[in-house]
Every structure is written in C-alpha cells, then in structure tokens.
N, C-alpha and C positions, 0 to 999 in steps of 0.2 A: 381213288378213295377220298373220302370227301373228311376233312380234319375237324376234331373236336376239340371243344376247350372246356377248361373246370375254372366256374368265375367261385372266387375265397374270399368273405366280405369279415373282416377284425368285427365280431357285433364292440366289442369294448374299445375301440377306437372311434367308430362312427358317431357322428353327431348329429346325423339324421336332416343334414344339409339339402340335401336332394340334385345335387349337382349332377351325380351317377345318373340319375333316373331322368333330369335332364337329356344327357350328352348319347344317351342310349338309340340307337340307329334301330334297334330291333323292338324296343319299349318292351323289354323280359325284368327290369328292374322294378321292384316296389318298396313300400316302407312296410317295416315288421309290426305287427300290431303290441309285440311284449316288449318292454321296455330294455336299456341296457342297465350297468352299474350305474352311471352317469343319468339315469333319468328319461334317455333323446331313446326313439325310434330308430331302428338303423335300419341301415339299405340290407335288401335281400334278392336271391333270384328266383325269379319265377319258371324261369321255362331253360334250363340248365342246357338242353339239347339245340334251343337258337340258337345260342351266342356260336358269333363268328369270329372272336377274338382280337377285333378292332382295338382292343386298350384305351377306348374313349371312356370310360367309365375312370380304370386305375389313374389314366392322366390328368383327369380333371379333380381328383379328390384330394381338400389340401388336406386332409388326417393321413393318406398313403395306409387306408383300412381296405384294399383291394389290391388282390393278386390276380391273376390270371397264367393258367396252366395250360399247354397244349396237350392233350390226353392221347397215351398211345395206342396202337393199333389192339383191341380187344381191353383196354383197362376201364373200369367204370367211375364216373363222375364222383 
C-alpha cells in the first residue's frame, strides 16, 4: 500500500518566503494569490495526493507554518 500524507501550511504564519516551494522535490508547492493578515502571500498545496512526505518543505521553513501528516488507511486529505 503506497502511504499518503496531508501537507498543513499556518496561512497566518507564513510570510511568503518561498523557501517550501524551493526545497520541494515534487514542485506541488505554490504561492496563494489571497493575501494573509500580515499582508505576504503564503505557501499552498497544489497537488495534495504527490506529496511523498519528504519534510523538506516543514524543515526548511523558519516561521514552522508547515505540518505534515501521514494519512491513514481509507482517511481523506
């Protein structure tokens, strides 16, 4: 069975750095076109069902606006 993950981006933490979108091996990260409280763009996911759950995105982010969930057998994103 092949593993899923659920990526969780804080939009009110993000400061629209692009680091995530960077370090992203699979290129599923992009920036939100709607603004946050703060102003900045924040990161988003595009394609929920790529992600391989690398944690190269949560590691590289100094705000810590990214989780990543390993999703269990039958649960939705």
């Amino acid at each position: 069975m092949t593993k899923r993950f659920k990526v969780v981006f804080d939009r009110e933490r993000c400061k629209g750095c692009e680091l995530c979108r960077s370090f992203c091996p699979k290129q599923i990260i992009a920036m939100d076109t709607q603004v946050n409280a703060k102003g900045y763009c924040p990161a988003m996911i595009t394609d929920q069902d790529a992600c391989i759950g690398c944690q190269s995105c949560a590691t590289v982010c100094p705000d810590c606006a990214i989780e990543i969930y390993q999703l269990e057998e039958g649960e939705q994103a």
